[in-house]
C-alpha positions as CSV (number, residue, x, y, z in Angstrom):
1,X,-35.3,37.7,39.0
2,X,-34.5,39.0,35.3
3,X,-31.1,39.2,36.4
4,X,-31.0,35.1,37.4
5,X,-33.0,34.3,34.4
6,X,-30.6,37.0,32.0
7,X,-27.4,35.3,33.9
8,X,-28.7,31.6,33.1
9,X,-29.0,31.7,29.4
10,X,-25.9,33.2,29.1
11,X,-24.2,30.6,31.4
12,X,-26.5,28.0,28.6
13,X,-25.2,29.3,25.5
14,X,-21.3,30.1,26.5
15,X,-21.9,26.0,27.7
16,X,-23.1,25.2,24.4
17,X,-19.9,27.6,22.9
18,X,-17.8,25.4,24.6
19,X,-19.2,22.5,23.8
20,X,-19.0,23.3,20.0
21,X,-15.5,24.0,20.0
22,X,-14.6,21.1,21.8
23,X,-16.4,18.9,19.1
24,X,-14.8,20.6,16.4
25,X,-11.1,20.0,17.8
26,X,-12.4,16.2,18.6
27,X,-13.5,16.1,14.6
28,X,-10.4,17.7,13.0
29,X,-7.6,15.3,12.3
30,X,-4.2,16.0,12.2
31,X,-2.2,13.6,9.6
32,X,1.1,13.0,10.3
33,X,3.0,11.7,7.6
34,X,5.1,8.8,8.9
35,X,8.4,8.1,6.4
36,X,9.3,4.7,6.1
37,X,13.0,4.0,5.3
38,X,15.5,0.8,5.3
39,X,17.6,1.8,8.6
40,X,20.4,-0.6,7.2
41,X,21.1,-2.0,4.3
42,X,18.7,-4.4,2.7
43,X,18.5,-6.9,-0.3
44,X,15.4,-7.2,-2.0
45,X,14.8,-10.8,-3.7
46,X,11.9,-12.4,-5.6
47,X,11.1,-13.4,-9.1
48,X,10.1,-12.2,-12.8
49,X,7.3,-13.6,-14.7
50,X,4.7,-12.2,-16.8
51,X,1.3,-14.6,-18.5
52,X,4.1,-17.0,-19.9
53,X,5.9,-17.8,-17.1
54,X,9.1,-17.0,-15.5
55,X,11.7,-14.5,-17.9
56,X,14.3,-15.8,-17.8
57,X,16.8,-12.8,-17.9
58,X,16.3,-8.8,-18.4
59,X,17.3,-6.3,-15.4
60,X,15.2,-4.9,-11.9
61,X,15.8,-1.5,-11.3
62,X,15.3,0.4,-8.0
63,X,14.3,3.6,-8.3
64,X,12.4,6.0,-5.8
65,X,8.8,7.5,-7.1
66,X,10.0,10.2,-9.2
67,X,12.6,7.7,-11.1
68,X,16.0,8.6,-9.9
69,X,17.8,5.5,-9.7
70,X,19.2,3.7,-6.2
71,X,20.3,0.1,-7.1
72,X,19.9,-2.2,-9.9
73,X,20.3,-6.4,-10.2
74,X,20.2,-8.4,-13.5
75,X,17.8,-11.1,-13.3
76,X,18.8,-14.4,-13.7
77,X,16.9,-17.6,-14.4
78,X,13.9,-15.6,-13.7
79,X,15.1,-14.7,-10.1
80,X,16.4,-11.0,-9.0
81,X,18.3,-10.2,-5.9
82,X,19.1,-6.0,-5.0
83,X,20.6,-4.4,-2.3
84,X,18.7,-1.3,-1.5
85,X,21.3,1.0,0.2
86,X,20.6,1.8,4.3
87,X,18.4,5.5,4.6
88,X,16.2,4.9,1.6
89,X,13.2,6.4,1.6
90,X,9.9,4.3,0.8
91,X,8.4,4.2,-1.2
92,X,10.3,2.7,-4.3
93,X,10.0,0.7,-7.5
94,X,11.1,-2.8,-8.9
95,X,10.7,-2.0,-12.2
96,X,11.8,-4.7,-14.8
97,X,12.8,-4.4,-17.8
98,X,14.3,-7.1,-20.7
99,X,15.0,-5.3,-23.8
100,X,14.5,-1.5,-25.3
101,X,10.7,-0.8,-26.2
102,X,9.2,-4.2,-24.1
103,X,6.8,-3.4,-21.6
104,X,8.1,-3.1,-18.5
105,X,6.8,-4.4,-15.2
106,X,6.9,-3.2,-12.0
107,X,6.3,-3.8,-7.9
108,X,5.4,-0.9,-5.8
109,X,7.5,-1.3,-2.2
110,X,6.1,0.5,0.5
111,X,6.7,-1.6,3.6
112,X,10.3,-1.7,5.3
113,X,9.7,-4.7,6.9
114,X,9.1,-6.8,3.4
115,X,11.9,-8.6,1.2
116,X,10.9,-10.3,-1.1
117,X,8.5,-8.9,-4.1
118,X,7.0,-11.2,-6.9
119,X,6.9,-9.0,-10.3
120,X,4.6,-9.5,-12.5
121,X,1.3,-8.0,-14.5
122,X,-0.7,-8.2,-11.6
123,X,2.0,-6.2,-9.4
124,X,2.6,-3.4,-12.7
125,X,-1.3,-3.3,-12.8
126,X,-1.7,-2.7,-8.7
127,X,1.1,0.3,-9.1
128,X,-0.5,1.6,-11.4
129,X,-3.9,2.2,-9.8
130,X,-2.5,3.2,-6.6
131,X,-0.4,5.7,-8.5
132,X,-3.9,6.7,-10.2
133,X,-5.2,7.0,-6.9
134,X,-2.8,10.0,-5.3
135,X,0.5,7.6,-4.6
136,X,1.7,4.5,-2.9
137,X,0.2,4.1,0.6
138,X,-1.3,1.5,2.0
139,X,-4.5,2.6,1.7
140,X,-3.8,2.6,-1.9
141,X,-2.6,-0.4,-2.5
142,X,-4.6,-2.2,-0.9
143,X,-7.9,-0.8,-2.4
144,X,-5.8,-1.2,-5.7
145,X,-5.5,-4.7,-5.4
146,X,-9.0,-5.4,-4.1
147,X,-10.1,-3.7,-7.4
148,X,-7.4,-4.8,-9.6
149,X,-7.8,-8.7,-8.9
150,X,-10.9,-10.3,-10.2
151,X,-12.6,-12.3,-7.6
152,X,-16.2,-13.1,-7.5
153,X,-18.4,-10.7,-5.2
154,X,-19.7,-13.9,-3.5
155,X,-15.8,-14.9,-2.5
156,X,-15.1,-11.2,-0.7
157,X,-15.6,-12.1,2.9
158,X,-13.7,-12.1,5.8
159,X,-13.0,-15.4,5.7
160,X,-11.9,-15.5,1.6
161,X,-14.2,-18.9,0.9
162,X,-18.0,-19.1,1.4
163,X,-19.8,-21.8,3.0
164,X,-20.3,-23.1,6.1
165,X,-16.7,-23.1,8.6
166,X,-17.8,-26.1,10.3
167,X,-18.3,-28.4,7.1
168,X,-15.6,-26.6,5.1
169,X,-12.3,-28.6,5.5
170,X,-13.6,-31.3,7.1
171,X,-15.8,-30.1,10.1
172,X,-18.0,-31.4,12.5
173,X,-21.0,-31.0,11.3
């Protein structure tokens, strides 16, 4: 009977081993960094402003994170159009510039599937928190732009508006 007894606990505890192990494999995550890239060529269009308005003229550089260059467009009438060479790696930078010593602005690109890219303070301010925050991911940006634009607390819902759906707009109640 000690023999049964001996030969069950051991059969409990290598079950709960098991057990263990399998939860830990379950709990570890494997990140796999996915690299976004333009598989053809691709032109990049938008337009320049800052708290004034549109600027008129001054340049857009691409360039990737660590500022080697890839294209560049002079902006005209306040609009900027780039071609962005086929196999480039996201993410990049629109950063614009108008003359020597001017702060520059810039617009953080991460998705392949986007074209066209306002730049502005608001843009500059979003790169640089997601840059503050360990690089350009989504993640980043979009927490970055949640904490960089200043809407109300009461405004942050699902739905961007309070109040009632059904009145709002011209509902039915």
């Amino acid at each position: 009977m000690n023999r049964t007894i001996v030969f069950t606990v051991l059969l409990a505890f290598s079950g709960f081993a098991l057990t263990g192990c399998e939860q830990e494999k379950k709990t570890a995550k494997v990140s796999l960094a996915v690299v976004k890239k333009y598989a053809q060529a691709t032109v990049l269009e938008g337009v320049v402003s800052n708290d004034k308005g549109v600027i008129r003229t001054g340049t857009v550089e691409v360039t990737d994170e660590n500022g080697h260059s890839i294209a560049h467009a002079a902006v005209d009438s306040g609009h900027y159009s780039v071609e962005v060479p086929a196999n480039t790696v996201l993410p990049i930078l629109l950063t614009f510039s108008s003359e020597p010593g001017a702060e520059k602005l810039v617009a953080a690109v991460i998705h392949d599937t986007i074209t066209k890219y306002e730049i502005n303070p608001s843009t500059t301010a979003i790169a640089k928190a997601a840059k503050a925050m360990g690089g350009y991911t989504h993640a980043n940006m979009t927490r970055a732009a949640a904490d960089t634009i200043h809407t109300p607390d009461a405004n942050k819902t699902t739905t961007g508006w309070r109040g009632d759906p059904t009145t709002q707009y011209g509902g039915w109640h």
